[in-house]
C-alpha positions as CSV (number, residue, x, y, z in Angstrom):
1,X,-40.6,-42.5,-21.5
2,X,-37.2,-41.1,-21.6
3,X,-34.5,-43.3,-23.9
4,X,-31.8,-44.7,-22.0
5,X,-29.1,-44.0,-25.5
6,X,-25.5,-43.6,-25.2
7,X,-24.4,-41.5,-28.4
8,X,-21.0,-42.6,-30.0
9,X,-18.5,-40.6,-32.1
10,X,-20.6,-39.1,-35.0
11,X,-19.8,-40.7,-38.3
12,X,-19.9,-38.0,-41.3
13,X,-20.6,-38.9,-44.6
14,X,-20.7,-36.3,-47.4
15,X,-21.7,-37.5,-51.2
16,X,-21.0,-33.5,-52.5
17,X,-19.9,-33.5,-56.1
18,X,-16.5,-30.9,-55.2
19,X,-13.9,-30.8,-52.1
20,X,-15.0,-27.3,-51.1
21,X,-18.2,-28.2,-50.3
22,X,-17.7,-29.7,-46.2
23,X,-20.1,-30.1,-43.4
24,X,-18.7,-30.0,-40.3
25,X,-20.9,-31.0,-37.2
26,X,-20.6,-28.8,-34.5
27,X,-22.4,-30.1,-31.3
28,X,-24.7,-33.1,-30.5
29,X,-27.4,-33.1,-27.4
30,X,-30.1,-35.1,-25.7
31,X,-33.0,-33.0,-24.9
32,X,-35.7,-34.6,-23.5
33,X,-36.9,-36.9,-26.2
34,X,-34.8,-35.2,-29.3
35,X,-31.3,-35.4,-30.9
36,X,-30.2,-32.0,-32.0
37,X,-27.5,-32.0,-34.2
38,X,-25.8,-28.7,-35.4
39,X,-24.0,-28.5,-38.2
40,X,-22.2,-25.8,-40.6
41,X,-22.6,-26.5,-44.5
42,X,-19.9,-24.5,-46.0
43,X,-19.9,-24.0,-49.6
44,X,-18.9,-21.5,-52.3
45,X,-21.8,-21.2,-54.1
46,X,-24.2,-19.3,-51.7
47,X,-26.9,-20.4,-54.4
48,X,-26.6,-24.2,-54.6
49,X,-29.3,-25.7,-52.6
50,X,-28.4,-29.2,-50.6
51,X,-30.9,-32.5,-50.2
52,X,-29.4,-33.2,-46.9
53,X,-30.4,-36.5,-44.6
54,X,-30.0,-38.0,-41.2
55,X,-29.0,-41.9,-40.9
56,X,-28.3,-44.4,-37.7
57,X,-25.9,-46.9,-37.2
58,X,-29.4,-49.2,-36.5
59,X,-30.1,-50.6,-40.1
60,X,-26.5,-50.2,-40.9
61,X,-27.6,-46.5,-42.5
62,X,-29.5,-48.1,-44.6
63,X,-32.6,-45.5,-44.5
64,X,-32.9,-41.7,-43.6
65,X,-34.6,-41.2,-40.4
66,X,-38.3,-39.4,-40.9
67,X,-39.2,-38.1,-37.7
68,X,-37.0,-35.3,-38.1
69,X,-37.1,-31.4,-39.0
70,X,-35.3,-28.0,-39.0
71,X,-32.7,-28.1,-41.7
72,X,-32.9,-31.2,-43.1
73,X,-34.6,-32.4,-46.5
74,X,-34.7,-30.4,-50.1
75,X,-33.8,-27.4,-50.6
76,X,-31.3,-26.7,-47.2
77,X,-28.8,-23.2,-48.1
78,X,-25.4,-23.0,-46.8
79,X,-24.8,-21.5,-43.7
80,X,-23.2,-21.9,-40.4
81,X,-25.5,-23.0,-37.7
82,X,-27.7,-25.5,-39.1
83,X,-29.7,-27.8,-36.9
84,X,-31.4,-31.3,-37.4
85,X,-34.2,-32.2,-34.6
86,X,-34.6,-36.4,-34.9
87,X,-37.5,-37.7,-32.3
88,X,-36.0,-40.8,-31.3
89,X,-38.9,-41.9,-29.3
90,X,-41.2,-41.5,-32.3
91,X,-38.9,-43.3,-34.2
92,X,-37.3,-46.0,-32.1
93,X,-39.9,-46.0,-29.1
94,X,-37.9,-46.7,-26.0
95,X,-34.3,-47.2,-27.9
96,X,-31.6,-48.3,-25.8
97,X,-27.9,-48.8,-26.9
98,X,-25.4,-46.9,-28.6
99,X,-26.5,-45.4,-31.5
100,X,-24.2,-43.6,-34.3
101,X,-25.7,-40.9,-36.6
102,X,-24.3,-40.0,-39.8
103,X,-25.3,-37.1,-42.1
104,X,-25.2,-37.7,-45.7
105,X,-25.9,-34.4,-48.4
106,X,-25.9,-33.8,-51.9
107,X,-26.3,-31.0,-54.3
108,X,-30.0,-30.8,-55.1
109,X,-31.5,-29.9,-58.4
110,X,-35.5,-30.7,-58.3
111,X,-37.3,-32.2,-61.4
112,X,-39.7,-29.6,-60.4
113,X,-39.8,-26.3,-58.3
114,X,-43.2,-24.2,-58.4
115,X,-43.4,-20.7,-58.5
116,X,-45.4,-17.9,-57.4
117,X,-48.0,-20.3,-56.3
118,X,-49.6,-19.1,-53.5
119,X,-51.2,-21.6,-51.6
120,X,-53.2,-18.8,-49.2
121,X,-55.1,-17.9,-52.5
122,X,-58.4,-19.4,-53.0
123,X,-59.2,-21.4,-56.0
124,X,-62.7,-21.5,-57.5
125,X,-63.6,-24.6,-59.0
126,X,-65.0,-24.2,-62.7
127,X,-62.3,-22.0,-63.4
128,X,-58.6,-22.6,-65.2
129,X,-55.4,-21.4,-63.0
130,X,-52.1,-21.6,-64.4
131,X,-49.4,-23.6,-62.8
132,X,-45.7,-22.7,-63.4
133,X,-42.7,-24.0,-62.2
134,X,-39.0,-24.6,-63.2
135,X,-37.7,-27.3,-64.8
136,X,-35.0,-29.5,-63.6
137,X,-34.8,-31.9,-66.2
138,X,-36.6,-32.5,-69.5
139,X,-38.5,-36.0,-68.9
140,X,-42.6,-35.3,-68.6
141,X,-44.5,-35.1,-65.6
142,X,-47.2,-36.5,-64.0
143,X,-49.4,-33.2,-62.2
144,X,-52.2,-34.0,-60.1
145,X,-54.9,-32.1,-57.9
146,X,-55.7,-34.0,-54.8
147,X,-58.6,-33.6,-52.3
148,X,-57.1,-35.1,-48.8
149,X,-56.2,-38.2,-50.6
150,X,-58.8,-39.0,-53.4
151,X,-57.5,-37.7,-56.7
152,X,-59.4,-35.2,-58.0
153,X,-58.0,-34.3,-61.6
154,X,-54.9,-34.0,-63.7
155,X,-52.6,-34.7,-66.3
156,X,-50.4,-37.9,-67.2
157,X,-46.9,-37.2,-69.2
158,X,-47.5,-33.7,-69.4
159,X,-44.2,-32.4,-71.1
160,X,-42.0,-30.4,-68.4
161,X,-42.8,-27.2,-70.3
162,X,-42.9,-25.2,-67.0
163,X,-46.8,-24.5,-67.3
164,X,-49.8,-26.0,-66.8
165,X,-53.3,-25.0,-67.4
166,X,-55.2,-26.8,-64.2
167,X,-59.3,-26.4,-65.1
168,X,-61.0,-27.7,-61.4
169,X,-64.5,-29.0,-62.0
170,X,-67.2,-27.9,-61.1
171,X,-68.1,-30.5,-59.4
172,X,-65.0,-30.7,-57.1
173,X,-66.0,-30.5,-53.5
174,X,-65.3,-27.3,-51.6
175,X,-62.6,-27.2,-48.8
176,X,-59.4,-26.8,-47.5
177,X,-57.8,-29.8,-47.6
178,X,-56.8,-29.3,-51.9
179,X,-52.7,-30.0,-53.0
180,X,-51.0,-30.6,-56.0
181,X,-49.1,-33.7,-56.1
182,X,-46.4,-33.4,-59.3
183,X,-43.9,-36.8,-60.0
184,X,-41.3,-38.1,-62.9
185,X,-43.5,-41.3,-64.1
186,X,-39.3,-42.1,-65.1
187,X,-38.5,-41.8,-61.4
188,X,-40.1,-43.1,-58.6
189,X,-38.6,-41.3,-55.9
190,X,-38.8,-38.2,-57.8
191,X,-42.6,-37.0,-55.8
192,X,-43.1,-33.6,-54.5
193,X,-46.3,-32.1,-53.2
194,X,-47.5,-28.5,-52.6
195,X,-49.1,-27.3,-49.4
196,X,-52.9,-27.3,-48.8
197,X,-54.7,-24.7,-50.6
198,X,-58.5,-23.9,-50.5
199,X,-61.3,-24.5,-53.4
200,X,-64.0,-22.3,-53.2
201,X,-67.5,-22.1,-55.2
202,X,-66.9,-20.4,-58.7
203,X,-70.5,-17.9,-57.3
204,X,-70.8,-17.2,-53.7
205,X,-74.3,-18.1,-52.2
206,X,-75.1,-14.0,-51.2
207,X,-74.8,-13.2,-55.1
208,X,-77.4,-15.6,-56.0
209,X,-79.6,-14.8,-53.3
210,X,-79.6,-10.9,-53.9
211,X,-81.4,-10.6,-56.7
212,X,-84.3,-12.3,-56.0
213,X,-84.8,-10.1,-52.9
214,X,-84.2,-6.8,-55.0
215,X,-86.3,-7.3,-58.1
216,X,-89.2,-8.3,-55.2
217,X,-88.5,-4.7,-53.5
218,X,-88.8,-3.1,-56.8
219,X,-92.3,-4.5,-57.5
220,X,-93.6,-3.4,-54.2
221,X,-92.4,-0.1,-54.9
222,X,-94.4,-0.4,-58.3
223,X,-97.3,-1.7,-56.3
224,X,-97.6,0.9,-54.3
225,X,-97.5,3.5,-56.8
226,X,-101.1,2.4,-57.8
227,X,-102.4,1.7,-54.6
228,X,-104.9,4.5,-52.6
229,X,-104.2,5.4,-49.9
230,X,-105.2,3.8,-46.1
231,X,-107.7,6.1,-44.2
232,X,-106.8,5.8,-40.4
233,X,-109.7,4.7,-38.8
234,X,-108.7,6.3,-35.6
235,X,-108.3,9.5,-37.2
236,X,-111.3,12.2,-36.6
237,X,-112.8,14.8,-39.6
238,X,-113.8,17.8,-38.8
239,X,-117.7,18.7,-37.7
240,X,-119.4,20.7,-40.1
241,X,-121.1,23.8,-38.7
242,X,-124.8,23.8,-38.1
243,X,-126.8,25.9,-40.7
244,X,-127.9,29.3,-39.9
């Protein structure tokens, strides 16, 4: 189903902490069953990273639209030609109405941002592996290992040191489906989670295996050492020659 949406004059609202800091939207279309908005974020500080959000004029902007992507969320550079994908079916269904976006941003500084964790690494449960990160702030930390979405292990109030010595259990299920979840027990909204990561058994199954097979090889080697040999019974001896 296609929505039947007129769009009205964007609305821009921008909650940056300095004037220099603009965004300026560029170009709005309908394709299909996605807004795309561009948008330029100019600032002077090529290193500041932006929490940047879509809003409609629906619930009065009350609440950022989720089925979005692209460059939109933590952790969005400056730059010219930035783009916002919203589904509006997914998130209206079959809308229909004018409809006002606005775009609201602010300069993000994370409680938390790993680093250096590799989530294409495999993790072997029994073992310790250090977690690092950097610190936004200097209220503890909740840090968490999740399997899909039964909690596995972790640490309550762990100071935000910018370390963390994760041991996973030997017991803990192997699969693919492992993240850390890390969260300010101070601040509800403040919840990030890394992406999935594979645990793995601390052995693998070949290495146990393989010994017993080579120490049986060795004792038939021993064995047969000791053992006469096997006359072929299809084999034929020489005749003797008859007495003169």
């Amino acid at each position: 189903m296609k929505p039947s949406i007129l769009l009205t004059a964007l609305l821009l609202v921008v909650s940056f902490f300095a004037a220099s800091q603009t965004v300026v939207i560029k170009k709005v279309e309908l394709v299909g069953e996605k807004v795309i908005v561009h948008y330029d974020l100019d600032d002077g500080n090529p290193n500041n990273e932006y929490l940047i959000s879509l809003f409609a004029s629906k619930d009065n902007y009350a609440t950022p639209l989720t089925k979005v992507s692209g460059d939109v969320g933590m952790e969005i550079k400056p730059g010219n030609g930035k783009k916002i994908e919203w589904n509006i079916v997914q998130e209206y269904g079959g809308y229909k109405g004018k409809l006002a976006l606005e775009i609201k941003g602010k300069v993000y500084v994370p409680f938390v941002k790993l680093q250096g964790f590799d989530t294409n690494k495999k993790y072997a449960r029994g073992k310790t592996h250090v977690i690092k990160w950097k610190s936004g702030n200097s209220n503890p930390i909740n840090i968490e290992l999740y399997n899909g979405g039964e909690r596995v292990t972790g640490e309550i109030n762990h100071p935000n040191s910018g370390s963390y010595s994760m041991f996973i259990p030997k017991h803990a299920k192997p699969g693919k489906e492992y993240r850390l979840k890390i969260s300010d027990p101070r601040n509800s909204e403040e919840v990030i989670y890394s992406g999935y990561f594979k645990v793995t058994p601390s052995v693998p199954l070949w290495l146990k295996v393989a010994p017993v097979v080579v120490v049986g090889a060795v004792v038939a080697i021993i064995l047969g050492k000791d053992k006469p040999p096997v006359e072929n019974p299809d084999s034929k001896l020489p005749v003797p020659p008859d007495p003169q």
